[in-house]
Every structure is written in C-alpha cells, then in structure tokens.
C-alpha positions as CSV (number, residue, x, y, z in Angstrom):
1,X,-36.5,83.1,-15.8
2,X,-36.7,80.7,-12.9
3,X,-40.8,80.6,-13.6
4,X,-39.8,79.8,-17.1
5,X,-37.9,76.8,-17.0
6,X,-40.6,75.8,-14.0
7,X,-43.2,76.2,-17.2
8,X,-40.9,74.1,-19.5
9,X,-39.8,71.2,-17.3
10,X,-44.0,70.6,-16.5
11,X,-44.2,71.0,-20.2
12,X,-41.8,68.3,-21.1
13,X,-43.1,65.9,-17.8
14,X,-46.9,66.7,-19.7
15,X,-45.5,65.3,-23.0
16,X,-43.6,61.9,-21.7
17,X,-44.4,58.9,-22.0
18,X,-44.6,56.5,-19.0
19,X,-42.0,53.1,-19.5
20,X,-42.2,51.0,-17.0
21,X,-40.1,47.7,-17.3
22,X,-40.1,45.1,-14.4
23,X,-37.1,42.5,-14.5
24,X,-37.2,39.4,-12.5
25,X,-34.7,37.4,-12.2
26,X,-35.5,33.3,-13.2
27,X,-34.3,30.3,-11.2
28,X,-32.1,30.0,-14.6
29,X,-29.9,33.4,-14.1
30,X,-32.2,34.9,-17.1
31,X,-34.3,38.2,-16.7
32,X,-38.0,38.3,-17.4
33,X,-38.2,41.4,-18.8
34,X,-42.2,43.4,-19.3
35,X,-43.2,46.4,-20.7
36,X,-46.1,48.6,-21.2
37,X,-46.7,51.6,-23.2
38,X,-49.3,54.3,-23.8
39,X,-50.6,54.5,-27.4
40,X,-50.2,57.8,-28.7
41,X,-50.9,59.5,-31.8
42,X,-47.8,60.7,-33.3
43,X,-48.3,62.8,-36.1
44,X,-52.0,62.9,-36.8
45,X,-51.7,60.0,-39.6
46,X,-53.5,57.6,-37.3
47,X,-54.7,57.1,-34.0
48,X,-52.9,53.5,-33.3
49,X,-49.4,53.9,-31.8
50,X,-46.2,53.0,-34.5
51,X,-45.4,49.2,-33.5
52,X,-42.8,50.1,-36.4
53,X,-41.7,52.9,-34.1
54,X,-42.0,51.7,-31.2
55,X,-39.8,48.7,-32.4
56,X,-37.4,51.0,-33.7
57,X,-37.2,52.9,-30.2
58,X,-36.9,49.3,-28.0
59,X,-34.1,48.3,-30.4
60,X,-32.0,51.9,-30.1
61,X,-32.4,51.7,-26.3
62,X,-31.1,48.1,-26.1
63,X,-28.2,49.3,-28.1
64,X,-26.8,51.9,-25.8
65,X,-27.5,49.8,-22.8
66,X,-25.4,46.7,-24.2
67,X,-22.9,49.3,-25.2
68,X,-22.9,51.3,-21.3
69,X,-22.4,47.7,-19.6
70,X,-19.3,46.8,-21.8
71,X,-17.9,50.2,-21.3
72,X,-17.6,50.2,-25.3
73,X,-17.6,53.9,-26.3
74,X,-20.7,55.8,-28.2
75,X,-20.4,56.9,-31.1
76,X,-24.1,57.6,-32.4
77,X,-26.4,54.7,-33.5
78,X,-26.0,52.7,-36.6
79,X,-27.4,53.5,-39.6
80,X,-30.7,51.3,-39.1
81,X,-31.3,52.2,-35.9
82,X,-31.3,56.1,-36.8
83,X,-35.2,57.2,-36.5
84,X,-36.7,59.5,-39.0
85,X,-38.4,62.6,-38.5
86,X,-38.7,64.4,-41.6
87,X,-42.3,63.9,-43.1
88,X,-43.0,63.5,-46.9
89,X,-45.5,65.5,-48.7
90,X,-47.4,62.7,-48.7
91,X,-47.8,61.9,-45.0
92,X,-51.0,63.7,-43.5
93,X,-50.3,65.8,-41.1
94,X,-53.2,66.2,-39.8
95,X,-56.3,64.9,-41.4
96,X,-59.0,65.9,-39.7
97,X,-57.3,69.7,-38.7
98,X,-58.2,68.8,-35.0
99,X,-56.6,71.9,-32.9
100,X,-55.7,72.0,-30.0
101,X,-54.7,68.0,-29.8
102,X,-54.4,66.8,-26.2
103,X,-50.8,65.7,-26.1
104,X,-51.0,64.2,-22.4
105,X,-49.5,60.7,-22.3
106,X,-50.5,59.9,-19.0
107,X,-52.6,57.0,-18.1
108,X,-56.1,56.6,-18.9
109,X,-57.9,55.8,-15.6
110,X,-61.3,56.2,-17.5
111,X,-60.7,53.6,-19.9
112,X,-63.1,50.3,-19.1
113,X,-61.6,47.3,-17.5
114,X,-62.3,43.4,-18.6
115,X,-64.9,41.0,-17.7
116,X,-63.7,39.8,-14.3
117,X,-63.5,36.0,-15.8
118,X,-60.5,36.9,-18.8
119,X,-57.8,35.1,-19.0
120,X,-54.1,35.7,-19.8
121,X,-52.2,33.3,-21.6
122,X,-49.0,32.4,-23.9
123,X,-48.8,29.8,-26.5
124,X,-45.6,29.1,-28.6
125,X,-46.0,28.1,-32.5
126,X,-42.5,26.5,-33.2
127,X,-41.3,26.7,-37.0
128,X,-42.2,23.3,-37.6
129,X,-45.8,24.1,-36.5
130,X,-45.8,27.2,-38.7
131,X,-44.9,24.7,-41.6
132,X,-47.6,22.3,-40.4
133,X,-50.5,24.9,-40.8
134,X,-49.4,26.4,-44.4
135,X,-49.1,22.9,-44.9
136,X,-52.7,22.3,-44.4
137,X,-54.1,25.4,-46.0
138,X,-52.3,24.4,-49.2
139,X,-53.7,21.1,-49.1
140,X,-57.6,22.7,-49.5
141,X,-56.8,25.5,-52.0
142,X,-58.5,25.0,-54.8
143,X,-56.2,24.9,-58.5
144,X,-57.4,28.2,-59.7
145,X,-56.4,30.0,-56.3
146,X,-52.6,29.3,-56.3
147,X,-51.9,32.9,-55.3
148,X,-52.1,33.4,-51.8
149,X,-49.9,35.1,-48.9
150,X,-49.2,32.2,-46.2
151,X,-46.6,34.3,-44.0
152,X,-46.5,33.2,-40.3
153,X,-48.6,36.3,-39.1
154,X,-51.3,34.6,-41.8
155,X,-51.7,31.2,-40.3
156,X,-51.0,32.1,-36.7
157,X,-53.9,34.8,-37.0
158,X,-55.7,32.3,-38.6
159,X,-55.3,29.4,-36.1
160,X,-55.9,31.6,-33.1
161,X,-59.1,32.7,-34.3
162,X,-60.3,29.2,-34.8
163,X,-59.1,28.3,-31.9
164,X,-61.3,31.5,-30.0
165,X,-64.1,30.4,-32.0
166,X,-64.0,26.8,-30.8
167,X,-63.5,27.9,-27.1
168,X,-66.5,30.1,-27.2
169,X,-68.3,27.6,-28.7
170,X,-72.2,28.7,-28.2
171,X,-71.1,32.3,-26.9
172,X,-69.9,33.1,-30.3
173,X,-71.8,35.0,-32.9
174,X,-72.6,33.3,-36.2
175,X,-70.8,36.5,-38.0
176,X,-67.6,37.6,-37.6
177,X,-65.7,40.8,-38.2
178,X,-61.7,40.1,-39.2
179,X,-59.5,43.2,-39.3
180,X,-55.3,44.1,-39.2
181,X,-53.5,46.9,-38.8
182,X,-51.2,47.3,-41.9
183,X,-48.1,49.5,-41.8
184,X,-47.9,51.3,-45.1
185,X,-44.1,52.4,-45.4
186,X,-43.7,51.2,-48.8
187,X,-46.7,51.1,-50.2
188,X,-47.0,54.9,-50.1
189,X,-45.9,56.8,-53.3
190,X,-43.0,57.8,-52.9
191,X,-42.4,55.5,-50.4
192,X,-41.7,56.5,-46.7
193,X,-38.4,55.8,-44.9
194,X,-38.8,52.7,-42.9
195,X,-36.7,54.4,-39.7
196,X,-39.3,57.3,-39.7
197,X,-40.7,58.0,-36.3
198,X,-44.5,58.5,-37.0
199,X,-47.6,56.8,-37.9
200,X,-47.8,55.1,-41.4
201,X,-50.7,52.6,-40.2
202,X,-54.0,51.8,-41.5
203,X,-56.8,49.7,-41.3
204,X,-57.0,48.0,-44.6
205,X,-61.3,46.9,-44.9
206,X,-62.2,43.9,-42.6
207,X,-63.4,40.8,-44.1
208,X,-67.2,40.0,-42.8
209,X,-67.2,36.3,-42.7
210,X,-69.7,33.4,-41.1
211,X,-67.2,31.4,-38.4
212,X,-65.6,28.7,-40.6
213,X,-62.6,26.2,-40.9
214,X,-58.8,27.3,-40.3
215,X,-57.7,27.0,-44.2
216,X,-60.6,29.9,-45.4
217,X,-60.1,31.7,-42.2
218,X,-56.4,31.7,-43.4
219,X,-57.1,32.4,-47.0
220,X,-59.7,35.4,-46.2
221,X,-56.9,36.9,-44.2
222,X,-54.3,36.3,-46.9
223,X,-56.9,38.1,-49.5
224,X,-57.2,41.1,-47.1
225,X,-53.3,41.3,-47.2
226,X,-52.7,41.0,-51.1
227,X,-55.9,43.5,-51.6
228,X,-53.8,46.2,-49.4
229,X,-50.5,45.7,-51.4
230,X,-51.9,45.7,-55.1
231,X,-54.0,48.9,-54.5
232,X,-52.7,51.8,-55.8
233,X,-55.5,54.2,-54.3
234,X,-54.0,57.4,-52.6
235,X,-53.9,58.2,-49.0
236,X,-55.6,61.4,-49.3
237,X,-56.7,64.0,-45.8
238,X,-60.7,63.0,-44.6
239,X,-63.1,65.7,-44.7
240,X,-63.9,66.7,-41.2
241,X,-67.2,65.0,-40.4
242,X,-69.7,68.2,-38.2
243,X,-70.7,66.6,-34.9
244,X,-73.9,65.2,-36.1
245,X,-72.3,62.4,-38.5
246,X,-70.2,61.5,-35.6
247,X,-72.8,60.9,-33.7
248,X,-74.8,58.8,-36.6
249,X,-71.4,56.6,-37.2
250,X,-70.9,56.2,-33.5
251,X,-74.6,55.1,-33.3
252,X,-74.2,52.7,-36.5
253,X,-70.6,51.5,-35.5
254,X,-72.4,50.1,-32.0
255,X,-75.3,48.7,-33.8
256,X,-72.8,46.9,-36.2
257,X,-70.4,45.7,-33.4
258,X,-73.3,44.5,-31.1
259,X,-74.5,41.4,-33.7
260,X,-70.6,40.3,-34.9
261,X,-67.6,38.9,-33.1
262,X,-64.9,41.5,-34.0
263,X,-61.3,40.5,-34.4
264,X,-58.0,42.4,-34.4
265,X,-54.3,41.9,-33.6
266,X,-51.3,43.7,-32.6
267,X,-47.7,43.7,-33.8
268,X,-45.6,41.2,-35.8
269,X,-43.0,38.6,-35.9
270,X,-40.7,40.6,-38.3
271,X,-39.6,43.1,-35.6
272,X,-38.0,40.0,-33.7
273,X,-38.0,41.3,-30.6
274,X,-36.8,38.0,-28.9
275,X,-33.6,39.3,-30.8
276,X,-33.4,42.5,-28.1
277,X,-30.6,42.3,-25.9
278,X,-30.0,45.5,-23.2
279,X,-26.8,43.2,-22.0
280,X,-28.5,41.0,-20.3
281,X,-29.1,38.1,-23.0
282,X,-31.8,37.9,-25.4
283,X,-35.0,38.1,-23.1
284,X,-36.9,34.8,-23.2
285,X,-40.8,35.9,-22.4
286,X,-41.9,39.3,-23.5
287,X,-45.6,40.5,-22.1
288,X,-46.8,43.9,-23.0
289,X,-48.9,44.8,-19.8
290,X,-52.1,46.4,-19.4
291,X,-53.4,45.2,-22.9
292,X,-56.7,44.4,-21.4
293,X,-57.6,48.3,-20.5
294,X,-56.3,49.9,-23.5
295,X,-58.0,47.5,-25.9
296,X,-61.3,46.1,-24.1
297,X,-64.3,48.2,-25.7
C-alpha cells in the first residue's frame, strides 16, 4: 500500500506544472508580480498552450487568494470563472493517435538559448495611441476596401512589426512570413464553451508579404483575421504522416524559414490581465519569463 501511494505521489509530482511567481515590492508600496509557465499540450488539439486557459486559471487563483486575505468565506467560484472539461464531439482528441504522449511538464534544459546580444524591453500603447494608428490605417484604405478588422491586437501587431523591420534595417530579409495564433471557441460548430480547459487554437495560414508600410502591414493582418472567421471549413483529425514525410516537411520547413523573416505573437489584450488582483491591487508590470528559450528556434 505504502509503495502505492509512493507510485502515485511521483505520478502526480511527474504531471505538475512548475509556477514560479517572484513579487517585489516597489518604492511605491505596489508588487511587481512575474510569472513563467511551461507550454503543454492539453488535449491533443494543438501543441501551443491555452492562453484562453491559462487566463482562465490566473483569474480563478486570484480569486481565492483575494477572498483568503479578507477572510471572506468560499463558496465555489463564479459562474465565469468555472473551467470546462467536458469535450464536444467535435474537439480532436487526438489527431495524430500519438501513444504513449510524454506528459512531463518539467523544464526543457535542451531547448536553444538567444543570441547573446537580445534585448528585453516594454513599450506602452495608451488608448489614444491605439486611436492614432487606426486612425492612420483608415486614412490609406482605399473606397472599395471599407471592410476591415482594426482591433487593438491589429494595429499594435502591426506597428511592432514595422517597428522590428526598421530596427533591423539591412539585417532584415526582403520577405516576410506574418502568422497568429487564433483561438477558435466560437468558430467551431457547435461552438465550444469559452471556460473549457483545453486547446481550441490554431494557426490560421500566414500572409507571405515583402516588408512594407504600417497601414498594409495592418490591413494584411486584418485580412488574415476576417479569412479565419468567415470560413466555414471543418476541423477535421490529420492523417498521421510515416516518418519519411516528416522528415521531407522538416527539411522544406528549414529551407522555407532560412530565406524569410518569420513573425508571430502571443496572447491578447481581451484577457485584461492588468485587471488580476490576488489582494494585493491590480499588478502594474506583468513579464512572462523565460520567453526567450521556449520560443527562440
């Protein structure tokens, strides 16, 4: 018996998740509170970790630690903090039937480090800058495009990537490779819960573009978006590729990346987590740590 629980408790220390949070307390009396997180794959659906979830988790936790430091009594979370567990029929559960799946959330030492010379920095785009740049784009759009998605994660995307471009000025490839992970909740047919607990992200097909002004970088993004929401094409299980077409798309997907400047970006401004208080106030600089190894290639 004794061997048995020994067996379980390694089990359950095998399948957690590191959280490491560092607070630091500000010459102002406010916490600077960090984060990092290991990105694993939930339920099969995709191999990029729920920011949705993830969210959904950060915002649950704060809620029981405001509610422990005013001595306020549990009684379960609200309704929109509830996570969901129960998969539809239409989320894969596994798409490529990989078994057994290596359920270890430990860190990856093996994964490659930065170029020595990276740099780490924060910039702050105000609502009234937001306005400025949708502003702008609207100013260049021609009559017959009217239509276009101009959110905040469209223009700040947008202005950030001229902004790279500019700062790597001769360094920078003459093509570029723009991509987003998109999470599909209510796209899907019938649509998932937005509380559930798993994977409903994809990669919606990049835009290959030359490097270019703010206001098309913005509408090319914008076009990617609207494709995504007016498709109606079904998420349906991948055929499990044999070993030598993984090999020929591993070959072709370095060829590709090694002649374009590849783009992506993480998370969103619509899980307002500047809105996240533990008890301690909202926090006022959020940094998710160790960015660099889990997402240098």
């Amino acid at each position: 018996m004794l061997q048995a629980l020994e067996a379980k408790e390694e089990e359950l220390k095998h399948a957690t998740a590191e959280l490491e949070m560092v607070k630091e307390r500000l010459s102002n009396g406010a916490l600077l509170e960090e984060s990092f997180r290991q990105h694993p794959d939930f339920d099969g659906f995709a191999k990029d970790f729920s920011d949705a979830g993830c969210n959904l988790f950060i915002k649950s936790w704060a809620h029981i630690c405001k509610l422990l430091k005013t001595d306020s009594p549990f009684c379960g979370l609200p309704q929109e903090l509830t996570p969901a567990f129960e998969r539809g029929p239409n989320i894969l559960q596994n798409p490529f039937d990989f078994v057994p799946k290596d359920r270890s959330l430990s860190y990856n030492d093996s994964i490659s480090t930065p170029p020595s010379d990276w740099v780490r920095a924060s910039f702050e785009l105000t609502p009234t800058h937001i306005q400025k740049l949708k502003k702008r784009v609207l100013e260049e759009v021609d009559e017959e495009e009217q239509e276009l998605h101009l959110s905040t994660f469209v223009v700040g995307y947008a202005y950030v990537l001229t902004c790279t471009i500019k700062a790597k000025k001769e360094e920078c490839k003459e093509h570029m490779y723009i991509t987003l992970a998109a999470d599909v909740r209510g796209l899907l047919d019938p649509p998932v819960s937005s509380n559930y607990f798993g994977n409903c992200i994809i990669h919606p097909g990049g835009k290959m573009m030359e490097a270019t002004d703010f206001a098309n970088m913005a509408k090319k993004i914008s076009h990617l978006i609207l494709d995504l929401t007016r498709s109606s094409r079904e998420l349906m299980p991948c055929k499990r590729p044999d070993d030598d077409d993984l090999e020929h798309q591993r070959q072709r997907a370095h060829e590709f990346l090694s002649k374009v400047e590849v783009f992506s970006v993480a998370a969103s401004p619509k899980y307002k987590l500047y809105e996240t208080d533990f008890g301690w106030g909202n926090p006022i600089k959020l940094s998710s740590l160790r960015w660099e190894r889990t997402t240098f290639r």
